[in-house]
N, C-alpha and C positions, 0 to 999 in steps of 0.2 A: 641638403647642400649639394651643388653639382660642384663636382670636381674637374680639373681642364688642366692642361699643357698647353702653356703658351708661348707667343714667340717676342724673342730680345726686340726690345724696340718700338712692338706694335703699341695700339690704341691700351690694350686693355695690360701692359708690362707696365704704363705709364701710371694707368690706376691702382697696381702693387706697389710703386715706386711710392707713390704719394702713401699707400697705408702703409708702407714700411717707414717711409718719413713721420709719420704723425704718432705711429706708435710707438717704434723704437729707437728713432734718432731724434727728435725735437725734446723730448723728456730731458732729453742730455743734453739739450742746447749744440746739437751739431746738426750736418744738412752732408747730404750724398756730392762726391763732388762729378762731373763729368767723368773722369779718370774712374772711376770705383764703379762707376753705373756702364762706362766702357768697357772694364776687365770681367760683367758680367756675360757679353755675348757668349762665351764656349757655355752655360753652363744651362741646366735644365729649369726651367720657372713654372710651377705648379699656383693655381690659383681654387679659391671654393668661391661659390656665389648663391646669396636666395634673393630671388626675385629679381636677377642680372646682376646686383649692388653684389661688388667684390669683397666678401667680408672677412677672407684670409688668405696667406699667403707663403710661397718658402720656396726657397733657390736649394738647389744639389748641385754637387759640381764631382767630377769621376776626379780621384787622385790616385794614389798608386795600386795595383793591380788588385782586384777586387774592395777595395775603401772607396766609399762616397762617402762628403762629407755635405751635411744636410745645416744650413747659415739662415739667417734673417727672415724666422717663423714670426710669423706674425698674425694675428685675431682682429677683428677692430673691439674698440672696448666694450660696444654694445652688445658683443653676442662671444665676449670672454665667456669663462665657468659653465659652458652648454655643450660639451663636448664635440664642438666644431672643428678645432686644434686637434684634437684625437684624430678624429674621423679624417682629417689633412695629411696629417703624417701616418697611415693604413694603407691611404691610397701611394705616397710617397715613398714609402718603405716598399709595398710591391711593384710597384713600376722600378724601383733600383733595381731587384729582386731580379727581373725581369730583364734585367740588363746584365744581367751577370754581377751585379754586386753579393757579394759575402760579407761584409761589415759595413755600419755606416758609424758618423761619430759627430759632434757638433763640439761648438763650445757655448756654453749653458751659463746665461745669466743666474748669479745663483739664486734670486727669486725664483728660477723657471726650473732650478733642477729636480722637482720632485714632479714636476709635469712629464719630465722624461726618464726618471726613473719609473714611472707608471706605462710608462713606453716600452719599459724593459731594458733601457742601457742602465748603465754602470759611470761611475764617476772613476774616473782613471788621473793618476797622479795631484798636484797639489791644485790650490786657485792663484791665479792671475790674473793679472788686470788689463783691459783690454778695454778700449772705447770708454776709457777713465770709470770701470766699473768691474767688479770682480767675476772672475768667471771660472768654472772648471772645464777640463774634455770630459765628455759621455760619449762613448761608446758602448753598440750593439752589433749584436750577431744574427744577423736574416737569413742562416742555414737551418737545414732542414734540424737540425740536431738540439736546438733552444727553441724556446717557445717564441712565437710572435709577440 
């Protein structure tokens, strides 16, 4: 899988937008609205691709002084369970790294929490409901002092 940084707005943000629509917002019967896909510009967009086709995806965004928070991981379904998702967020998690991030944290559908506890976060306080579906914080620690 090649891995890339990409930028707000171009050609290939428009083809995360759509696997982020198909995977994790149409399931829900909702849709991105202009405003939401606007409030993306500050933040960092990571894509994987085989063979050009975009087949995962995931935004970071810097929040308070060493916390990035890592939102809207996405796989397409055909190449879920292949550790493509892993190998996305290695690259993700050292590029934060790289930034000066010391913790990163998401909020985790809870189908998806045991994908990121194999990540190495931790489920931090209770579940919530969010985008009419339950979710918890995970957080991790990208210092030298816990394992990757």
């Amino acid at each position: 899988m090649r891995i890339e940084i990409i930028e707000h707005g171009g050609p290939k943000y428009e083809l995360t937008v759509a696997l982020r629509d198909r995977v994790l917002r149409q399931p829900l019967g909702l849709r991105f609205s202009a405003e939401q896909l606007a409030s993306e510009s500050t933040c960092i967009h990571f894509t994987g691709s085989v063979n050009d086709q975009i087949i995962a995806c995931c935004v970071a965004a810097k929040k308070q002084e060493g916390w990035f928070q890592v939102r809207q991981v996405a796989v397409d379904f055909d190449f879920q369970r292949r550790a493509f998702g892993r190998q996305l967020m290695e690259f993700v998690h050292g590029h934060i790294a790289s930034l000066g991030g010391k913790d990163v944290f998401c909020h985790s559908r809870d189908v998806a929490e045991s994908f990121y506890e194999k990540l190495g976060y931790q489920a931090v306080g209770e579940y919530f409901e969010e985008v009419s579906i339950h979710h918890i914080r995970m957080e991790k620690n990208l210092g030298p002092t816990k394992a990757n």
